[in-house]
C-alpha positions as CSV (number, residue, x, y, z in Angstrom):
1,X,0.0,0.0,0.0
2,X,2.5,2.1,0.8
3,X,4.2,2.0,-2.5
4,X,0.5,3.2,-4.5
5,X,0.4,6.1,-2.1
6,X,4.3,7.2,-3.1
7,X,3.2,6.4,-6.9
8,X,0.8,8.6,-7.0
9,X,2.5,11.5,-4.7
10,X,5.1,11.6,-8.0
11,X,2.2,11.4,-10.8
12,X,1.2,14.4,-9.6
13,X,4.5,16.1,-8.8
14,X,5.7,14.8,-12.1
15,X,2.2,16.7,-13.7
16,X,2.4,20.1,-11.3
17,X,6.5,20.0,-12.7
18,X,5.0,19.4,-16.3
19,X,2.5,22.2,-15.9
20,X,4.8,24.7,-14.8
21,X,7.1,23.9,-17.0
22,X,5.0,24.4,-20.4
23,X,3.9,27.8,-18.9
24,X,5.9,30.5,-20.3
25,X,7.2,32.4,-17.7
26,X,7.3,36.6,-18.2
27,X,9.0,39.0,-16.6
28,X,7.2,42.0,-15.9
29,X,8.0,45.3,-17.9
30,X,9.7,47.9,-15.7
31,X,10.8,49.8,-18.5
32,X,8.7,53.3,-17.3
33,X,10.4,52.9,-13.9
34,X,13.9,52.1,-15.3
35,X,13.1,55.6,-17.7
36,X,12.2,57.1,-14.7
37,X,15.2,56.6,-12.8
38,X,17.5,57.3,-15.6
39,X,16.2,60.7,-16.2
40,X,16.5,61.5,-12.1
41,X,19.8,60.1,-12.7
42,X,20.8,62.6,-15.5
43,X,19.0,65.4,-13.5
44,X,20.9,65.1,-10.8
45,X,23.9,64.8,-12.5
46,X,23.2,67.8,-14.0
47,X,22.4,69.7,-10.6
48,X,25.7,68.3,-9.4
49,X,27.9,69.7,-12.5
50,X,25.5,73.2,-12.1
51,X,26.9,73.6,-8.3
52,X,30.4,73.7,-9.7
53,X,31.7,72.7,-6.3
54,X,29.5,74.7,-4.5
55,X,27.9,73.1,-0.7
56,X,25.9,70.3,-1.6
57,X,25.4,66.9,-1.5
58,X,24.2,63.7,-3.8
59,X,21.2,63.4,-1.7
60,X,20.0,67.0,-2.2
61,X,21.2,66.6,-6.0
62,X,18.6,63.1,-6.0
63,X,15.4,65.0,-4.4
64,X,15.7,68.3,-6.1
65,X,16.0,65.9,-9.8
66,X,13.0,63.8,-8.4
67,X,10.6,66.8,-7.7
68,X,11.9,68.7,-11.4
69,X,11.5,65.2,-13.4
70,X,8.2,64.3,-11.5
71,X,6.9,67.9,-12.4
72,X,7.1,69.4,-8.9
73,X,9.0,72.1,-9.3
């Protein structure tokens, strides 16, 4: 008995793993968020060059890109 119960424990592993297997898997599409990120990235890069050495810091340069690329300010 014991062997029908372990026979059928990998029939339906063996299907679940078949299943899963013919599925095709999709990564999801971040692309807005990645051209999001790229243009804060730019934008503060471009704050950062604009201080010309001038007190300041990366983090400042990142929240003051976020609120121009984001339209607030």
């Amino acid at each position: 008995m014991a062997q029908a119960t372990s026979f059928k424990r990998t029939a339906v592993t063996s299907h679940v793993t078949k299943e899963k297997a013919e599925t095709p898997v999709t990564q999801p599409s971040h692309t807005k968020a990645d051209a999001m990120l790229k243009k804060i990235q730019e934008k503060a890069y471009d704050l950062y060059l604009k201080r010309n050495g001038a007190p300041g810091s990366a983090e400042q340069d990142w929240a003051e890109a976020e609120k121009i690329v984001k339209g607030g300010a």
